[in-house]
C-alpha positions in Angstrom: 14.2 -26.7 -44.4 11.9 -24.1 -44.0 9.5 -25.9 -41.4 12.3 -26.4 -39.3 13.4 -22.4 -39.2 9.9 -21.6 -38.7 10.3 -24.6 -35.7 13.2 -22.8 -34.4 12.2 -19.0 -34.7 9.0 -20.6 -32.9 10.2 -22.2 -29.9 12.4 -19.0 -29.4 9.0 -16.5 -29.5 7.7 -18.9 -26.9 10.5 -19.0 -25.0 11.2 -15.0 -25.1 7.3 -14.9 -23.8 7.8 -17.2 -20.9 11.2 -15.3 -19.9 8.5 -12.1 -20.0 5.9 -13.7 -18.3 7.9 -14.5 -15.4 9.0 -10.7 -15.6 5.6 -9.3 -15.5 4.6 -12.1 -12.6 7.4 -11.2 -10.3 6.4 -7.4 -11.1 2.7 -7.5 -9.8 3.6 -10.1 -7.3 6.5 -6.8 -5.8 3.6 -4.3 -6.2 0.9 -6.6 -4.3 3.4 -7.0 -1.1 3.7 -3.3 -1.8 0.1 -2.2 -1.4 0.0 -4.9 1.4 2.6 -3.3 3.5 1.0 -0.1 2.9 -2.5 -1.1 4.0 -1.1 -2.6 7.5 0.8 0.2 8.2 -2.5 2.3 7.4 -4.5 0.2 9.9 -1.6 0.2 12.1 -1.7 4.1 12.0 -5.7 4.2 12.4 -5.2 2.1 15.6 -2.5 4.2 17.6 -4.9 6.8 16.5 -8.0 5.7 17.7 -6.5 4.4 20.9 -5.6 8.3 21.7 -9.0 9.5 20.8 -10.4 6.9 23.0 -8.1 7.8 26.0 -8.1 11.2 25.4 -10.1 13.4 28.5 -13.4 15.1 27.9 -14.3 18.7 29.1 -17.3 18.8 31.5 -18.7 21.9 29.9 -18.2 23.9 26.6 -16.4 26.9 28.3 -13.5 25.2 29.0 -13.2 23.3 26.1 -13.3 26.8 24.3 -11.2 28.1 26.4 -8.5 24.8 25.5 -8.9 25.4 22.4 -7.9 29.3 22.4 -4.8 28.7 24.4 -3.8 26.2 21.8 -4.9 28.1 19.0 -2.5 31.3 20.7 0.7 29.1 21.2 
């Protein structure tokens, strides 16, 4: 009588701790698409970014590249 309780009580732990363990899985499996989507819209950021450094236009000498940055600095 008492092994099968113990049977019982048993296969209702195990079972409590797969109905967990599918919890937890679908959890970290959320938070990995998570940091995914995070880390391509990161790189997408960086590109756009570095495509309007790369296009951006120089100054031919320092004075007027002070002088840019004055007026912006006065707006």
């Amino acid at each position: 009588m008492v092994g099968l309780l113990l049977g019982r009580v048993k296969m209702y732990l195990l079972s409590a701790a797969a109905i967990v363990a599918a919890f937890a899985m679908a959890y970290m499996k959320g938070r990995r698409d998570e940091d995914e989507k995070h880390e391509y819209e990161d790189a997408e950021a960086y590109r756009d970014t570095r495509r309007r450094i790369d296009e951006a236009t120089g100054f031919s000498d320092a004075d007027s590249a002070r002088q840019f940055l004055r007026d912006r600095q006065s707006k």
